[in-house]
TIDRENZA-616148 format. One line per field, with one value per residue: x, y, z of N, C-alpha, C in turn; residue in three letters; residue number from 0. Coordinates in nm, 3 decimals, padded with zeros to 5 digits. Each point is the difference from the previous one (the first is absolute). Example, Ala and Ser with C-alpha at 12.3 -4.5 7.8 and 13.67 -1.06 7.14 Angstrom:
# TIDRENZA-616148
nc1 <- c(01.319;-00.035)
nc2 <- c(-00.569;00.105)
nc3 <- c(00.780;-00.072)
cac1 <- c(-00.089;00.082)
cac2 <- c(00.119;00.119)
cac3 <- c(00.000;00.006)
cc1 <- c(00.090;-00.077)
cc2 <- c(00.120;00.109)
cc3 <- c(00.000;00.073)
drense <- c(ALA;SER)
nupa <- c(0;1)
//
This chain:
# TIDRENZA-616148
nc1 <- c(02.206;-00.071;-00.103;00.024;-00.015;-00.128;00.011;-00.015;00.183;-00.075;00.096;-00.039;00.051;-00.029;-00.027;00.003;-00.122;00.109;-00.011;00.126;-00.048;00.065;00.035;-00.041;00.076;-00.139;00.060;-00.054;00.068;-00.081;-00.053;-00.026;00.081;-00.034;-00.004;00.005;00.007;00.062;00.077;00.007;00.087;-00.103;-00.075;-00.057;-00.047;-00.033;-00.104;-00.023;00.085;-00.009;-00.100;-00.001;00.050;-00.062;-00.040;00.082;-00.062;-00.132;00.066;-00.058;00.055;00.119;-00.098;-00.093;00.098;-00.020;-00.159;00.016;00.094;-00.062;-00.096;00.044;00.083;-00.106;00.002;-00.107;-00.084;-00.109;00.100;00.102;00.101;00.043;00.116;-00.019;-00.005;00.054;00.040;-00.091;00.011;-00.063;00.023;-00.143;00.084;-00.115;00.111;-00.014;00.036;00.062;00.041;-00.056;00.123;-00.092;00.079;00.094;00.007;00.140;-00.038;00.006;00.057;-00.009;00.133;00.056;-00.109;-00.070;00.027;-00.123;00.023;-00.121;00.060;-00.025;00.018;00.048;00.096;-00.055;-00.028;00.051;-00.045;00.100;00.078;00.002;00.101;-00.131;-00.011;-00.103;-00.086;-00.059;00.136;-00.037;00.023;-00.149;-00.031;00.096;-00.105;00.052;-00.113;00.107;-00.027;-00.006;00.054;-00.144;00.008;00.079;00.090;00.000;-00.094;00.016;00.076;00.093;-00.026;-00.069;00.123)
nc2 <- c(-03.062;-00.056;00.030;00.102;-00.053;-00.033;00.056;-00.070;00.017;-00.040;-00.084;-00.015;-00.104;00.052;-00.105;00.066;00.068;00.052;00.083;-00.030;-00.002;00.035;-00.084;00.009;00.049;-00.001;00.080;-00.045;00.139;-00.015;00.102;-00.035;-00.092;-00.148;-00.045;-00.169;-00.128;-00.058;00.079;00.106;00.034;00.102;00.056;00.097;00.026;00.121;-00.061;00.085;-00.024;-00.144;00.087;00.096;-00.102;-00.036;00.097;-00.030;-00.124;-00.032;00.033;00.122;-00.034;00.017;00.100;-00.036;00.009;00.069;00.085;-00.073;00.035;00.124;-00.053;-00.099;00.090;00.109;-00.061;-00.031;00.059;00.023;-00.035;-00.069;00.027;-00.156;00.070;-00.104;00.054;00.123;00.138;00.107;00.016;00.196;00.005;00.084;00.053;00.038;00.039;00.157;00.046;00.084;-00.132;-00.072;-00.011;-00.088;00.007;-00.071;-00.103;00.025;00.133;00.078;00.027;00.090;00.001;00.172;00.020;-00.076;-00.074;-00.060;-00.118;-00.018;-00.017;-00.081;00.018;-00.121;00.003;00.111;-00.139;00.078;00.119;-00.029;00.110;-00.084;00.010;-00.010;-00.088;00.003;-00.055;-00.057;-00.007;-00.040;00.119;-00.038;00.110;-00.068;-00.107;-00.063;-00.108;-00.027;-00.113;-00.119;-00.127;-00.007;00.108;00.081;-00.100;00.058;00.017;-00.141;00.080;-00.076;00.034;00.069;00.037)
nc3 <- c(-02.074;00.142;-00.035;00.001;00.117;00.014;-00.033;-00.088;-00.065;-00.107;-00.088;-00.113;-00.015;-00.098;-00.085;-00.096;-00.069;-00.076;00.015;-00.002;00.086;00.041;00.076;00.109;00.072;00.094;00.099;00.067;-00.024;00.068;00.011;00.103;-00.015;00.008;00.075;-00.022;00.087;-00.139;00.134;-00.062;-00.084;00.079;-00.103;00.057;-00.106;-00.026;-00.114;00.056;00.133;-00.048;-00.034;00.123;00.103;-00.021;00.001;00.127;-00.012;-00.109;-00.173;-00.024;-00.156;00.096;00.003;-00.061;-00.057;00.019;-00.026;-00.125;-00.012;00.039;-00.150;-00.065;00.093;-00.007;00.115;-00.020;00.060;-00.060;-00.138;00.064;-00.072;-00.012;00.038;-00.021;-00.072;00.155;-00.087;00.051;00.132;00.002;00.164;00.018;-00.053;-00.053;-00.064;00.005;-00.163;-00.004;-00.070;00.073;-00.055;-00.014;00.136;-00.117;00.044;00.016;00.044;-00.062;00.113;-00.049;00.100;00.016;-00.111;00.103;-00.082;00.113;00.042;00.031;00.140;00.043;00.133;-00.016;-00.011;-00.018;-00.097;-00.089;-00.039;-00.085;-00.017;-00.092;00.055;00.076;00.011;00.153;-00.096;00.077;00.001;-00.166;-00.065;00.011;00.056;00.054;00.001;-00.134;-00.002;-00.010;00.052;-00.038;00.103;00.032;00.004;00.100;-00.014;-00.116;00.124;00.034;00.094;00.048;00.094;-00.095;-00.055)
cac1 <- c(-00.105;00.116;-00.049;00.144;00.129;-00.084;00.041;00.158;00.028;00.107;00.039;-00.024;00.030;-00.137;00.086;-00.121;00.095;00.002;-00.048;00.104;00.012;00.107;-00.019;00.082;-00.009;00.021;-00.028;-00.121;-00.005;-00.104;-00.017;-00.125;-00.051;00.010;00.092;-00.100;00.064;-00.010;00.067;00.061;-00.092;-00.118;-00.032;-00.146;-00.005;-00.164;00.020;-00.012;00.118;00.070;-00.025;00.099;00.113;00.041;-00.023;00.122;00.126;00.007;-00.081;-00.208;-00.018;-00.030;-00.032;-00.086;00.057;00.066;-00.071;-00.054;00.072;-00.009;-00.115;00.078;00.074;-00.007;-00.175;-00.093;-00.082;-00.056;-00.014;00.108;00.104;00.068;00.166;00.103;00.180;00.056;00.143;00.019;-00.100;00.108;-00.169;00.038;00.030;-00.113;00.053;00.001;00.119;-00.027;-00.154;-00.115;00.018;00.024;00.124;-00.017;00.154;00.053;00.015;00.084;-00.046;00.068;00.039;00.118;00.096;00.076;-00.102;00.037;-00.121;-00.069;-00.005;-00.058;00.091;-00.048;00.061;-00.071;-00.171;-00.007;00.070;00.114;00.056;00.133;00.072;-00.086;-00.013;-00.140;-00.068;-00.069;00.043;00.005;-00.086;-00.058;-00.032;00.150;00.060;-00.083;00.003;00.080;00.020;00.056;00.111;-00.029;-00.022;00.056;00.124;00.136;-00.012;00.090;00.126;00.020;00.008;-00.126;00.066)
cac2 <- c(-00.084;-00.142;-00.138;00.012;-00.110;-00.134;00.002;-00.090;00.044;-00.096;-00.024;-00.159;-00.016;-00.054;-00.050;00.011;-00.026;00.121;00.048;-00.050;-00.198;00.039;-00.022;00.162;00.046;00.142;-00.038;00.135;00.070;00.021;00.070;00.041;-00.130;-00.086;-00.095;-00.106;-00.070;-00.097;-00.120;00.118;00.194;00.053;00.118;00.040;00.173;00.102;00.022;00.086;00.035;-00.116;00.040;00.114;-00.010;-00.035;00.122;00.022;-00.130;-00.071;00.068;-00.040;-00.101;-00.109;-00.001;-00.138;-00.130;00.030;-00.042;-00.155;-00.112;00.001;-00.091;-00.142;-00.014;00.115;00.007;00.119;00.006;00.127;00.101;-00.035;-00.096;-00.042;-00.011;-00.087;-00.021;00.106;00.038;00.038;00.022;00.077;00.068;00.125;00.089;00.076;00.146;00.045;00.107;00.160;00.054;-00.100;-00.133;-00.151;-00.095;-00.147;-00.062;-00.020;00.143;00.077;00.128;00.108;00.049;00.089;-00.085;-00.127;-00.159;-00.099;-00.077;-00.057;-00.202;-00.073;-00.041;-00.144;-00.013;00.027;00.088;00.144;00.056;00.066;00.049;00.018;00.125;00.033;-00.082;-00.051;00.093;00.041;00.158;00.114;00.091;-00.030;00.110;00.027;-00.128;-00.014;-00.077;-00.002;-00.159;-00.114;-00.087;-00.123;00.135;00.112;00.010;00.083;00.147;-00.052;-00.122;-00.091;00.116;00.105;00.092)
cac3 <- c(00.053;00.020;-00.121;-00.112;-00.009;-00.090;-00.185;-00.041;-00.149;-00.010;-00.132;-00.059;-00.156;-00.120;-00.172;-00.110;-00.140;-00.047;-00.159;-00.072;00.011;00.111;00.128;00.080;00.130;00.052;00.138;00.022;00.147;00.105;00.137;00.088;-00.011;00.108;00.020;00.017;00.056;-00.054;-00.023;-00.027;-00.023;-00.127;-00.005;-00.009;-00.076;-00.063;-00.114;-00.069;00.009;-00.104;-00.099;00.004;-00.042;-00.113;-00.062;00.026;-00.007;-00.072;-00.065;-00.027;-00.047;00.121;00.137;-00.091;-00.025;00.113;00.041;-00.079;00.153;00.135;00.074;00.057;00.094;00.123;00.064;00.056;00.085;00.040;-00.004;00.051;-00.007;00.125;-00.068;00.118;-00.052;-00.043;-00.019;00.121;00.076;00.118;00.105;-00.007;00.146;00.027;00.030;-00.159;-00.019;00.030;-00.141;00.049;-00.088;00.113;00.008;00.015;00.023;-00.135;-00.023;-00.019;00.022;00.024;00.133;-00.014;-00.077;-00.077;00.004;00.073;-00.016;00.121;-00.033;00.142;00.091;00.106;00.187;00.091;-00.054;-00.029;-00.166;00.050;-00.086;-00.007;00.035;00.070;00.134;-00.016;-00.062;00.153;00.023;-00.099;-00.024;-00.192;-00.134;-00.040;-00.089;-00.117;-00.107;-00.125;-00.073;00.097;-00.017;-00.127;-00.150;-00.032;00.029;-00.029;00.062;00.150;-00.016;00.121;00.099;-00.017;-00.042)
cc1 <- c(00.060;-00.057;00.096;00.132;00.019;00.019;00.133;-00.038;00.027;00.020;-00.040;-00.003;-00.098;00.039;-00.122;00.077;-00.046;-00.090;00.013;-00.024;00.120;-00.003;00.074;-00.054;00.034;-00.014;-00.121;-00.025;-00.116;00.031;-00.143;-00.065;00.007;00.088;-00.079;00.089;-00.030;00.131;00.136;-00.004;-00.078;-00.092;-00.196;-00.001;-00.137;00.050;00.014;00.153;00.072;-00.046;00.093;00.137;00.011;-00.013;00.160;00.132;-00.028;-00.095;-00.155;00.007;00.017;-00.032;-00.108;00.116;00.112;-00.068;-00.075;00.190;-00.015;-00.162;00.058;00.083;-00.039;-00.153;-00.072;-00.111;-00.038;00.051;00.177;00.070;00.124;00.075;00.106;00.189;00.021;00.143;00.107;-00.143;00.058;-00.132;00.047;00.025;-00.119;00.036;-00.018;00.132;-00.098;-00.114;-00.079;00.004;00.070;00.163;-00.018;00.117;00.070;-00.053;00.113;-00.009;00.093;00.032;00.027;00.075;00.097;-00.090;00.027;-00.114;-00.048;-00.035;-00.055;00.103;-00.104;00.055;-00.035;-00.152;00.012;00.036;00.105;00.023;00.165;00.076;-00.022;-00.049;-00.152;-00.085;-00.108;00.065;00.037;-00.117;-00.062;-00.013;00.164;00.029;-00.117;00.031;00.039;-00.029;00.002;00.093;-00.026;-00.029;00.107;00.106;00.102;-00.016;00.090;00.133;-00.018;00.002;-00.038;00.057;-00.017)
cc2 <- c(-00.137;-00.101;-00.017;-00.050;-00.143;00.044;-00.025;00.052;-00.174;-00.004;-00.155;00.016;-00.092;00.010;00.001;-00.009;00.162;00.048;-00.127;-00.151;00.000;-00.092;00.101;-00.033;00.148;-00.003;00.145;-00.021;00.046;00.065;-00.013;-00.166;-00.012;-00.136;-00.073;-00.101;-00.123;-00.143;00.054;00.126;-00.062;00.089;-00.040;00.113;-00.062;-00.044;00.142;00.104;-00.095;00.098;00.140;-00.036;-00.086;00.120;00.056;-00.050;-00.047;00.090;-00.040;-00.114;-00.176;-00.049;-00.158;-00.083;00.030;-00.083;-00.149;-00.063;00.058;-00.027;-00.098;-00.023;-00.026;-00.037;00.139;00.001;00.117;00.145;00.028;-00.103;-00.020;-00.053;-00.086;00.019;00.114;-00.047;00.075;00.067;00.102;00.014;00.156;00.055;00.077;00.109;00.068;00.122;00.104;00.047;-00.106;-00.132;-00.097;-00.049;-00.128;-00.063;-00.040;00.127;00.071;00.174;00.111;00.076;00.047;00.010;-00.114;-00.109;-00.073;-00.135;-00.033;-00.152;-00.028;-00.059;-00.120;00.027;00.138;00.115;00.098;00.001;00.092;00.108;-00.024;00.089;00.122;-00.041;00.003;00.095;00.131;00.142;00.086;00.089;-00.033;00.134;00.013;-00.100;-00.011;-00.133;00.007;-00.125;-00.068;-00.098;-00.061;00.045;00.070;-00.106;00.075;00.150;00.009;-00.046;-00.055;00.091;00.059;00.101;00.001)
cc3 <- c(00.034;-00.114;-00.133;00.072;-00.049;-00.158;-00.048;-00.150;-00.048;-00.165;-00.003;-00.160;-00.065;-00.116;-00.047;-00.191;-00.008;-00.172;-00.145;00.040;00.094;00.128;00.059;00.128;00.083;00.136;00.043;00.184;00.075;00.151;00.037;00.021;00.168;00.031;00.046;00.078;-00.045;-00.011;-00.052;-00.050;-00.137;00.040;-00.040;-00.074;-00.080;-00.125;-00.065;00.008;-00.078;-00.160;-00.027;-00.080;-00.186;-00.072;-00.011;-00.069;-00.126;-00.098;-00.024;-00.068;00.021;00.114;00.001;00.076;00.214;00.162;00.033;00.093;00.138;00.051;-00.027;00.042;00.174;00.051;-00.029;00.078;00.033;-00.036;00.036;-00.037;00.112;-00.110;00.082;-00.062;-00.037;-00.010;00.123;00.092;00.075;00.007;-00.010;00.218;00.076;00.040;-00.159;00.042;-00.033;-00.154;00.071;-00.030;00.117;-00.062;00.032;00.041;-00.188;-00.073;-00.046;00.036;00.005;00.131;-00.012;-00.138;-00.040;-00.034;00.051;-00.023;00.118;00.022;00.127;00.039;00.088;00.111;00.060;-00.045;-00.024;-00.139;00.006;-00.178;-00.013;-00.001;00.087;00.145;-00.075;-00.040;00.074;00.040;-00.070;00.009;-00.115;-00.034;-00.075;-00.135;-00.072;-00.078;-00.170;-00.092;00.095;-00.133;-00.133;-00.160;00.014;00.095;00.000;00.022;00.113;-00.005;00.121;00.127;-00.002;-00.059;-00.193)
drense <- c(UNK;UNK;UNK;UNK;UNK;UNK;UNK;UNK;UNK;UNK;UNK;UNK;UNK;UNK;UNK;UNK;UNK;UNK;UNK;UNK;UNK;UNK;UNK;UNK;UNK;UNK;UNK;UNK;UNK;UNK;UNK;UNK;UNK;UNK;UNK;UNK;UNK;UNK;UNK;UNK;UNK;UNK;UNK;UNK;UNK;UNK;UNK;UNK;UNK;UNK;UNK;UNK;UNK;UNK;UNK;UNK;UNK;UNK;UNK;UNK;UNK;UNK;UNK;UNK;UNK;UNK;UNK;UNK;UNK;UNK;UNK;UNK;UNK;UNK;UNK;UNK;UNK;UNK;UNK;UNK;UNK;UNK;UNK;UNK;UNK;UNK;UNK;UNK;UNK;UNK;UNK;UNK;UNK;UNK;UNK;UNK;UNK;UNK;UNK;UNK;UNK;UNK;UNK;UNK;UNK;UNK;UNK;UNK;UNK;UNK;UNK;UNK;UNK;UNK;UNK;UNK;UNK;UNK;UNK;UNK;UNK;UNK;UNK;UNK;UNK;UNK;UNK;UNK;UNK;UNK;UNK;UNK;UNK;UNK;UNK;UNK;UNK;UNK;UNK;UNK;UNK;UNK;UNK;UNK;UNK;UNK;UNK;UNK;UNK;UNK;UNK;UNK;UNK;UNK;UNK;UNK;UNK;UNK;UNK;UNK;UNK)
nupa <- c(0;1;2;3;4;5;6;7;8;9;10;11;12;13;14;15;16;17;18;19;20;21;22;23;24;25;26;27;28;29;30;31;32;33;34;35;36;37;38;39;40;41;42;43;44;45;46;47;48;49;50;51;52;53;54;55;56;57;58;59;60;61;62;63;64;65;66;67;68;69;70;71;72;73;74;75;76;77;78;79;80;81;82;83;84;85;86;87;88;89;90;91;92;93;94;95;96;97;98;99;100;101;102;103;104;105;106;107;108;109;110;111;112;113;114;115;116;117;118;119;120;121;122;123;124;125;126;127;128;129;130;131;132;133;134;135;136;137;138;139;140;141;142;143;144;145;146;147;148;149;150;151;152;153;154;155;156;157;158;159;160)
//
């Protein structure tokens, strides 16, 4: 669907106290957000996708205390928080792999057996596969979302090999 090229993954980091009295930090990953034009990146997301993921990223018992810095951090409105200080921002490709699962830029996908990552090319607007040329002339029932950059680094080496 082209509306799924408008959806951005992004990571932001939130310090809370742990069980223990702990200060800690955790970075919590989001798919299906938005991107806002504030001057720089930031993000529009559903409280209720900010609640998923803590289900993900931060155990039940801190979730209280998880929650209590991303309401005094983070606008809300309606229902929406506006995250002005991501970590990183990849727009999704509005393309999916062969299980239905939306490719994002900073992907990790499976080609022929190999791992490659998916990045945006500026100089001439396109998404490219490393080691691959442009993404546009792969076959998706052929490729499969494995990870991306910002969780599964060490699925990738440099070249896609």
């Amino acid at each position: 669907m082209m509306n799924d090229r408008f959806k951005f993954r992004t990571g932001f980091t939130i310090s809370f106290y742990d069980i223990a009295g702990n200060d800690v930090e955790r970075q919590i990953i989001l798919d299906s957000c938005f991107s806002i034009d504030n001057g720089g990146e930031g993000i529009c997301v559903n409280e209720k996708i900010i609640q998923e993921a803590l289900d993900i990223y931060v155990a039940k018992d801190e979730h209280k205390s998880a929650w209590d810095f991303i309401n005094a951090n983070y606008a809300e409105t309606d229902g929406y928080y506006f995250i002005d200080s991501v970590d990183f921002l990849d727009q999704c490709t509005g393309l999916k792999d062969k299980n239905g699962k939306l490719i994002y830029e900073g992907d990790i996908i499976l080609v022929e057996n190999n791992k490659c990552s998916v990045e945006w090319e500026s100089e001439n607007a396109r998404y490219n596969v490393i080691g691959y040329g442009e993404i546009a002339y792969l076959n998706y029932n052929d490729i499969e979302v494995v990870g991306n950059i910002h969780e599964n680094a060490d699925l990738i080496k440099v070249g896609g090999k």
